[in-house]
C-alpha positions as CSV (number, residue, x, y, z in Angstrom):
1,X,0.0,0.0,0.0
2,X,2.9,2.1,0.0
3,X,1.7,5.4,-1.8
4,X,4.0,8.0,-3.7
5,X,4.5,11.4,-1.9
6,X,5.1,14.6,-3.9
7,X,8.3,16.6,-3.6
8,X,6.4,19.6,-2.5
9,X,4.3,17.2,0.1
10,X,3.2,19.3,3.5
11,X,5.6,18.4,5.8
12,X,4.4,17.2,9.4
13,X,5.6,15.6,12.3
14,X,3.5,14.5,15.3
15,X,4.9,13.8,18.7
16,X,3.2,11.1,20.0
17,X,2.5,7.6,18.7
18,X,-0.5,7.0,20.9
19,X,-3.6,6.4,19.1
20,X,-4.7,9.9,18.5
21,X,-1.2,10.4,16.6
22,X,-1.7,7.1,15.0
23,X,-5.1,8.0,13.8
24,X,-4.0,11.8,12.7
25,X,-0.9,10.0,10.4
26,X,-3.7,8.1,8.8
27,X,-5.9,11.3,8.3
28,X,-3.1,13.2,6.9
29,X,-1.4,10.4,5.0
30,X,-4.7,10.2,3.2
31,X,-4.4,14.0,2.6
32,X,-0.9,13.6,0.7
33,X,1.2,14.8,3.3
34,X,4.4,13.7,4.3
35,X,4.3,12.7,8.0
36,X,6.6,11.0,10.2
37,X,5.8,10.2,14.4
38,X,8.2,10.5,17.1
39,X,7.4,8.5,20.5
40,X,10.2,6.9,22.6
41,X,7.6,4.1,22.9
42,X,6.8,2.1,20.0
43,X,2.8,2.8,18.7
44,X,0.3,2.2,21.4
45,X,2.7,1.2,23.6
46,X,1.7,3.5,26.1
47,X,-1.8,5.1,27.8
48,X,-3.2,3.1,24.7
49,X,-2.1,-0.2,26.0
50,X,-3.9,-0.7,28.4
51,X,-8.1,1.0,28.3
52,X,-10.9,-1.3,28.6
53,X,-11.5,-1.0,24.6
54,X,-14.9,0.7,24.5
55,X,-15.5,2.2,22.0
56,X,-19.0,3.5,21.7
57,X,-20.3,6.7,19.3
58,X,-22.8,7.4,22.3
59,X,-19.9,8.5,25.4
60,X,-21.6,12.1,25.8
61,X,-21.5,12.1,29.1
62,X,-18.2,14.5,31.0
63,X,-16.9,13.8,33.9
64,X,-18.3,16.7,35.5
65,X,-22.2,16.8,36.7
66,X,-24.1,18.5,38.8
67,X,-24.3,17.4,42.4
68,X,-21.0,15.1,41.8
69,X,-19.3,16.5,44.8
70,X,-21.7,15.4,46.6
71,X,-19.8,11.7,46.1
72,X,-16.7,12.8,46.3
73,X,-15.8,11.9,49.9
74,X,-17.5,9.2,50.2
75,X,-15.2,8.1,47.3
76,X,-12.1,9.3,48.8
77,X,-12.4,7.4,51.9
78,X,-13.3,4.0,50.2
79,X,-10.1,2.2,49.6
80,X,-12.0,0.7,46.8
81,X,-13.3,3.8,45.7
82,X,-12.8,5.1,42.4
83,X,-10.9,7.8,42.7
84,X,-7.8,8.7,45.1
85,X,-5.6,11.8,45.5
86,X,-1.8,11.5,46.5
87,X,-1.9,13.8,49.6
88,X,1.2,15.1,48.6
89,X,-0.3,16.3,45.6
90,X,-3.6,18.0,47.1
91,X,-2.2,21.4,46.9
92,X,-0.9,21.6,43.6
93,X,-4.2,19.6,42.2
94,X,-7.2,21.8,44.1
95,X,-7.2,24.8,41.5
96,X,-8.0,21.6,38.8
97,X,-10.6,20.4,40.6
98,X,-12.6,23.9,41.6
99,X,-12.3,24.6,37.7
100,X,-14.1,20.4,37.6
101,X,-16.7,21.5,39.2
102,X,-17.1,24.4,37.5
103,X,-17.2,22.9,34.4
104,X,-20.0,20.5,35.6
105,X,-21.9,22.7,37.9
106,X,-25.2,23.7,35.2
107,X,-27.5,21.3,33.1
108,X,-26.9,23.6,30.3
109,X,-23.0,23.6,30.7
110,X,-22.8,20.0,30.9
111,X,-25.2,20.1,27.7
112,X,-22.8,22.0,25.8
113,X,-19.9,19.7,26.7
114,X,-22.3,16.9,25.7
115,X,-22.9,18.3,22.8
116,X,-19.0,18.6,21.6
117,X,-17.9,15.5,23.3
118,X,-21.0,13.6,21.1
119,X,-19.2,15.6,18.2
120,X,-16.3,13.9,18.3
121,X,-17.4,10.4,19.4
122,X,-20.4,9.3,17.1
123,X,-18.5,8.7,13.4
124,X,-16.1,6.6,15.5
125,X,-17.3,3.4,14.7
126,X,-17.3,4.3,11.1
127,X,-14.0,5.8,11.0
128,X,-11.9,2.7,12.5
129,X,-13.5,0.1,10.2
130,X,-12.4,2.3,7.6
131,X,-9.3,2.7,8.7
132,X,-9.0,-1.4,9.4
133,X,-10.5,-2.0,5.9
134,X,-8.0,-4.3,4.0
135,X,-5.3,-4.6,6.6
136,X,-6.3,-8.2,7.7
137,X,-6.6,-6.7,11.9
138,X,-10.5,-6.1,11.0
139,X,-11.7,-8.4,13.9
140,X,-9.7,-5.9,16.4
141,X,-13.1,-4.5,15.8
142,X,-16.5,-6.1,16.9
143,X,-20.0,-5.1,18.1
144,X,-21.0,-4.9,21.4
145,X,-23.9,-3.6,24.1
146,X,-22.7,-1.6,26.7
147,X,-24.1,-3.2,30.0
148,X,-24.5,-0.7,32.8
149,X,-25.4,-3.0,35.7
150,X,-26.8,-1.8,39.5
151,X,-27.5,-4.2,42.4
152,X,-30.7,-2.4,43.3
153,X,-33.5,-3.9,41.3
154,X,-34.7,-0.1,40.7
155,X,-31.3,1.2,40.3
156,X,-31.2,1.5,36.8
157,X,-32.7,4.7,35.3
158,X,-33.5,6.7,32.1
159,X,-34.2,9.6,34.2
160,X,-30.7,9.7,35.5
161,X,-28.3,12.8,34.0
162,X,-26.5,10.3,31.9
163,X,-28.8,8.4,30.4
164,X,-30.9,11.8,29.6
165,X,-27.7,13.1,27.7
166,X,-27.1,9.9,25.9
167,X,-31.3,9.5,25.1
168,X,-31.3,13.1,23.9
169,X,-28.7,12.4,21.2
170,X,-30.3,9.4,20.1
171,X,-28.5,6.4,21.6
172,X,-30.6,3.5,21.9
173,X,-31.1,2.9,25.5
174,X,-33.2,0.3,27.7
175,X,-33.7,-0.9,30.8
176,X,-33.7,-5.1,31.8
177,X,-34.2,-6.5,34.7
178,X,-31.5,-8.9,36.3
179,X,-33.5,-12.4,35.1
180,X,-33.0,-10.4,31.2
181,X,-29.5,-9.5,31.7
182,X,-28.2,-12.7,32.6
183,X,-30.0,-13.9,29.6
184,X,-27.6,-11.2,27.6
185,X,-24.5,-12.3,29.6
186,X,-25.1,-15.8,31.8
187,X,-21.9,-14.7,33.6
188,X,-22.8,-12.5,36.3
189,X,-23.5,-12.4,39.4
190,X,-27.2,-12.8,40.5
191,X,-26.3,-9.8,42.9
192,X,-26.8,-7.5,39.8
193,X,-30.5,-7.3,39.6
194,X,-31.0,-4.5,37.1
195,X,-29.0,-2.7,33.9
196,X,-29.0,0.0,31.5
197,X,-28.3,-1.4,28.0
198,X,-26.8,0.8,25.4
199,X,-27.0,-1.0,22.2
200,X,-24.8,-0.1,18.8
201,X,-21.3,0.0,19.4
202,X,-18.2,-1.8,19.8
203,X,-15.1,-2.8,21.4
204,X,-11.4,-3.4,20.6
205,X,-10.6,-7.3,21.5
206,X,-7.1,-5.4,21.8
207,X,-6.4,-2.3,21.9
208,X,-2.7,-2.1,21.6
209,X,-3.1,-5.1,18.6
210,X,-5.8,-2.1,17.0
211,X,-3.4,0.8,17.6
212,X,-0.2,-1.2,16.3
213,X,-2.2,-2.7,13.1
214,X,-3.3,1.2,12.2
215,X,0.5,2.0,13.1
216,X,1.2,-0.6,10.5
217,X,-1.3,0.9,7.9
218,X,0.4,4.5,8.0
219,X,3.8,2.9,7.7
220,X,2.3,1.3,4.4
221,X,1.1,4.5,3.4
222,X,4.5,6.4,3.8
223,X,4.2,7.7,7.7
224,X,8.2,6.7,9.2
225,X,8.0,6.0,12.8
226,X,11.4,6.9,15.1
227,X,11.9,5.9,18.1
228,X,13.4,8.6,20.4
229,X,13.1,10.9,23.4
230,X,11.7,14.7,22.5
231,X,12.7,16.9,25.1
232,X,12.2,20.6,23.6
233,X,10.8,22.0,20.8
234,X,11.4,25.6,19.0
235,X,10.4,28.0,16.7
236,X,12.1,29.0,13.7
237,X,12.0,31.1,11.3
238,X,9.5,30.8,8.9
239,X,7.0,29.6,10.9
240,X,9.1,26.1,10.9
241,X,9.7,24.1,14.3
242,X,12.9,22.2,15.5
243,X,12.5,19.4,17.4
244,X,15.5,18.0,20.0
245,X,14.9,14.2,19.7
246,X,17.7,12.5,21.6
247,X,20.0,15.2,21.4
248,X,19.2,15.1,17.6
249,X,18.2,17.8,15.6
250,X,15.3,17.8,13.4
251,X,12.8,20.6,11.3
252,X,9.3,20.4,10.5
253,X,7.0,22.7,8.8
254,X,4.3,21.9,11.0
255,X,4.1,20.0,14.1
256,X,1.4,18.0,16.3
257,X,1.6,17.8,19.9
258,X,-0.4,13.9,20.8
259,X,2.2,12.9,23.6
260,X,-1.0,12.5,26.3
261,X,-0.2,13.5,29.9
262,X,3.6,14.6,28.6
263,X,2.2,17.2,26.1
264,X,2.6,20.1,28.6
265,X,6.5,19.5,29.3
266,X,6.8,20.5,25.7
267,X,4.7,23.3,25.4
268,X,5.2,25.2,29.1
269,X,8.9,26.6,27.7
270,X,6.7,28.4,25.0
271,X,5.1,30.2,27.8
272,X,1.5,28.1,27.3
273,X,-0.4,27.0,30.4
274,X,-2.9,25.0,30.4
275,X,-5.0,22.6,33.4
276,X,-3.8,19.3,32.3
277,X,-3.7,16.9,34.5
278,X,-2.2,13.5,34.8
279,X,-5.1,11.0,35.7
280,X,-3.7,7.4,36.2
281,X,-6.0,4.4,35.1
282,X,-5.6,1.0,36.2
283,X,-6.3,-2.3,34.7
284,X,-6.1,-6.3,36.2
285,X,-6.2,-8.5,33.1
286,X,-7.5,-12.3,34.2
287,X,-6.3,-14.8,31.9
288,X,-7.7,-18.2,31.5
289,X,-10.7,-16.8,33.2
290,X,-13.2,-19.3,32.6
291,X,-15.9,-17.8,31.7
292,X,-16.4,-15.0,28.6
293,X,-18.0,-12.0,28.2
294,X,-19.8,-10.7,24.9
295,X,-20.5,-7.1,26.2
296,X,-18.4,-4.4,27.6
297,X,-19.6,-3.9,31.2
298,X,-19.8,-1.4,33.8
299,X,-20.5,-1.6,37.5
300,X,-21.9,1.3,37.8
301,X,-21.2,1.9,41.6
302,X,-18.0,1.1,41.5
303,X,-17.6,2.4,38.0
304,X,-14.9,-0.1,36.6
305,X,-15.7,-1.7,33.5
306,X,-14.6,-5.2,32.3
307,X,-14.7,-7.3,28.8
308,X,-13.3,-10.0,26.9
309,X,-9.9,-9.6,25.3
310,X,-7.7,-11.9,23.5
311,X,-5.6,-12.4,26.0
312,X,-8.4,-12.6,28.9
313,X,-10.9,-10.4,31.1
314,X,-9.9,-7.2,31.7
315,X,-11.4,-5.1,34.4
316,X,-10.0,-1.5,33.9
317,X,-10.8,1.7,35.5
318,X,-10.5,4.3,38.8
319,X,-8.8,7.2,38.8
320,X,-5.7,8.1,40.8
321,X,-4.7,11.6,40.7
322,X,-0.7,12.2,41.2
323,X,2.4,13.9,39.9
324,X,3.1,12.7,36.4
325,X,6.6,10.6,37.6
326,X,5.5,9.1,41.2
327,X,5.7,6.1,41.6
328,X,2.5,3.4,40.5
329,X,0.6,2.4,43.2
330,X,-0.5,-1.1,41.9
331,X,-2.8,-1.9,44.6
332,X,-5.7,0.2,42.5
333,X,-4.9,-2.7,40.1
334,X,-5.1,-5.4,42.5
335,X,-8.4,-4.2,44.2
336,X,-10.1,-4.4,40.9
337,X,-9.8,-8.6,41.7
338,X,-12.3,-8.8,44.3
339,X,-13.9,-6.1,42.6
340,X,-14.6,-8.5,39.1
341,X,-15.3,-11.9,41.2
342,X,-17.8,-9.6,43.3
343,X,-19.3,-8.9,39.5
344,X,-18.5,-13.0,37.6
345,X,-18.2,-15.5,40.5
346,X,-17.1,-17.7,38.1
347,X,-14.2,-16.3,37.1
348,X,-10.7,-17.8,37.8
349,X,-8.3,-15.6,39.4
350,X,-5.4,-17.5,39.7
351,X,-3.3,-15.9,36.6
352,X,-3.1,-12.2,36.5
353,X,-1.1,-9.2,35.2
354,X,-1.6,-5.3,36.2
355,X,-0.8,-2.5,34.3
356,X,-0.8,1.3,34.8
357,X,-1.1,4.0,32.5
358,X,-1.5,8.1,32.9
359,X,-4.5,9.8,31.1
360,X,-4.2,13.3,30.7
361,X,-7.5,15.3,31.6
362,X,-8.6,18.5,31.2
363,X,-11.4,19.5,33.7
364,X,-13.9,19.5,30.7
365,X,-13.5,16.2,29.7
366,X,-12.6,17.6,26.5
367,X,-9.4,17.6,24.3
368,X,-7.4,20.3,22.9
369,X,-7.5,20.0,19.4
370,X,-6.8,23.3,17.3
371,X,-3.5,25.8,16.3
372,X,-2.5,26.9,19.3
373,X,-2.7,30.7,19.9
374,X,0.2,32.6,18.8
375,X,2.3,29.5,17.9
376,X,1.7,29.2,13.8
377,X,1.6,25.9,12.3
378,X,1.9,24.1,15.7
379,X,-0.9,21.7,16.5
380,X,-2.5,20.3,19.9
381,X,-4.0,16.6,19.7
382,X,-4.0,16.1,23.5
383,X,-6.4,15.9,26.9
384,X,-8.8,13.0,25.6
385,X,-9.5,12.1,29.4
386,X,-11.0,8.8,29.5
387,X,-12.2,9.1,25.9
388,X,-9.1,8.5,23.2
389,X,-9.6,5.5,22.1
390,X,-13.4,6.7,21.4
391,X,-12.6,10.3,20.3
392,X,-9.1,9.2,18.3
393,X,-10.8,9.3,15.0
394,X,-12.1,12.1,14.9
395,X,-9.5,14.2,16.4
396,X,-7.4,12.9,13.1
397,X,-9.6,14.4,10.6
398,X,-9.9,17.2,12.4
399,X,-6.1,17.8,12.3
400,X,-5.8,17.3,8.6
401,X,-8.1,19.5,8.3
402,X,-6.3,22.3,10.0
403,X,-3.1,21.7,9.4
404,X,-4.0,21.5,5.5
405,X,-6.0,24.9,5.8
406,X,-9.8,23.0,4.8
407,X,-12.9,23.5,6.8
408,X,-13.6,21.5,9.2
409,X,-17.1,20.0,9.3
410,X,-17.6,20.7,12.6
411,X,-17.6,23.7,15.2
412,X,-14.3,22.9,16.8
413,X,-14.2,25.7,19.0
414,X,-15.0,23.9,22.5
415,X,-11.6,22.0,22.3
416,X,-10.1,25.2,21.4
417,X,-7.1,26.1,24.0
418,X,-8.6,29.7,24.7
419,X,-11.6,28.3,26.3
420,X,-9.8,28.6,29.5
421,X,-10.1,32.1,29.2
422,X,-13.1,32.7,27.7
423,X,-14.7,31.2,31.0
424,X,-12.9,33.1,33.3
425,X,-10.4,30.2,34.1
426,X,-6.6,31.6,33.9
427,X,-4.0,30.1,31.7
């Protein structure tokens, strides 16, 4: 598939070989540019490893709601809660979380962040079996329910915030009682006695085997993948960039900032500030678990979700909040055992692996994806949250579409950097 670039090619390079650079390669290599990825990992080797691999066009919902800090200590002081806060860390993380709640704190904020984050997720489907067609990885790829499941018989709701925001947008939503959902998935627990089905949508059997066969596609298509450490970036003349990569020197004509939680090292010497934080996920894969899952599921009070993967169950989830190079505290990934056996009493324990990786959040729950201000032909692709793997896509076509200079076909400016400042958050 290797396709001929022209001489006079736009030139870009993307830091980052996540899946949202993976997926913007593909978006520009189909625009004829000339593109090559830096990452001192190899593709999806890093915060893309390891997600639970849902991937649904209906994820509308932020982080942020009204009422939410309501929850919040209870949260805190459950060791199986789904959130935790390095204490060392409180101080530097509370002007974050005021700006959280902020962002949550009105039905008709959160519908507008509903509105974008819908934006970005519903061609998502669409966009990866396109970009799997012909590569031979299209069963990386398959359709699933999304299983929502509550203990309480009446615990599941339409009514709830969520399911409003999701129903509103046109996501095909019902509720089954627990004799119906076993029915769906024989596997769990009788404890579960109610769920909130969301129906049309899928889930990556693997999402590192998804990231590194779309890797493989934009190598086949002319994108040149180097492995090596970028530590600063600068301006040049002529609106081109120069990138130090291992004590190397390189130029670009236009570059794309997708390196996750480590975007804001680069950009900070450029004097650009912006509430990133580093939210760290964990995930307890079970292999030879005895038992199978054809649905993604969520508990959703202890809001982890698990599903079948080739090499296992994986239960991922909870949020630990922490300076970007402390140390992992693995026993988030350990808790999530009792946690899944709690949800599939079946399921064997006896052979696991845990795995940590660092989301980088904005308090919106939306990215940054536009030219950011003042810094010409320079490109954020970063702050997916929990969403990446759904919002990846998207965010690609988006930035072939601005770094080429073509309309996007969507208003693009809620995951534009200045919205800080336009709501009376500082930089």
């Amino acid at each position: 598939m290797n396709m001929p670039v022209r001489d006079d090619a736009i030139e870009v390079t993307i830091i980052g070989a996540g899946i949202v650079g993976i997926c913007c390669a593909l978006s520009l290599q189909e625009r004829g540019a000339r593109v090559t990825v830096l990452d001192k990992a190899g593709p999806a080797e890093a915060t893309s490893y390891g997600n639970a691999g849902v991937i649904s066009p209906w994820s509308c919902i932020p982080q942020s709601l009204p009422g939410l800090w309501r929850n919040v200590p209870g949260w805190l002081l459950d060791p199986k809660g789904p959130i935790s806060v390095r204490w060392r860390d409180v101080p530097s993380f509370l002007p974050w979380v005021m700006r959280f709640f902020q962002a949550g704190s009105t039905i008709e904020k959160v519908a507008r962040l509903a509105d974008a984050m819908d934006a970005l997720n519903r061609p998502n489907m669409d966009i990866y079996r396109r970009h799997l067609r012909g590569t031979g990885h299209e069963n990386l790829l398959q359709d699933s329910w999304y299983l929502h499941v509550y203990r309480d018989a009446h615990g599941a709701s339409l009514s709830a915030i969520g399911q409003r925001l999701r129903i509103e947008r046109g996501a095909p939503v019902q509720i089954v009682p627990g004799d119906e959902l076993r029915e769906i998935e024989p596997a769990i627990s009788p404890v579960f006695q109610s769920a909130v089905v969301i129906r049309d949508q899928s889930r990556a059997v693997q999402p590192s085997a998804l990231g590194k066969a779309l890797a493989d596609k934009a190598r086949s298509m002319g994108t040149f993948f180097k492995s090596c450490e970028v530590t600063e970036i600068r301006q040049k003349p002529g609106h081109r960039w120069q990138i130090i990569c291992d004590r190397e020197y390189r130029e670009t004509g236009n570059l794309v900032i997708a390196a996750g939680p480590w975007s804001m090292k680069l950009l900070k010497p450029l004097g650009i500030s912006l509430p990133l934080a580093s939210e760290r996920g964990y995930h307890l894969e079970f292999h030879n678990p005895g038992v199978t899952l054809k649905h993604s599921i969520m508990d959703a009070e202890r809001k982890f979700a698990a599903s079948s993967m080739q090499n296992g169950i994986r239960s991922a989830g909870t949020a630990e909040f922490a300076r970007l190079d402390a140390p992992a505290n693995y026993s988030r990934a350990r808790m999530l055992e009792s946690m899944t056996k709690e949800l599939l009493p079946d399921l064997n324990t006896g052979d696991t692996s845990e795995w940590m990786g660092t989301r980088p959040s904005f308090p919106d729950s939306l990215p940054c994806i536009c030219e950011l201000p003042g810094q010409r032909n320079l490109f954020a692709a970063f702050g997916h949250s929990h969403y990446g793997l759904g919002m990846a896509p998207k965010t690609g076509q988006i930035i072939a579409d601005l770094v080429m200079r073509t309309p996007t076909n969507i208003d693009i400016s809620a995951y534009h950097a200045d919205r800080f400042k336009k709501h009376g958050q500082s930089q």
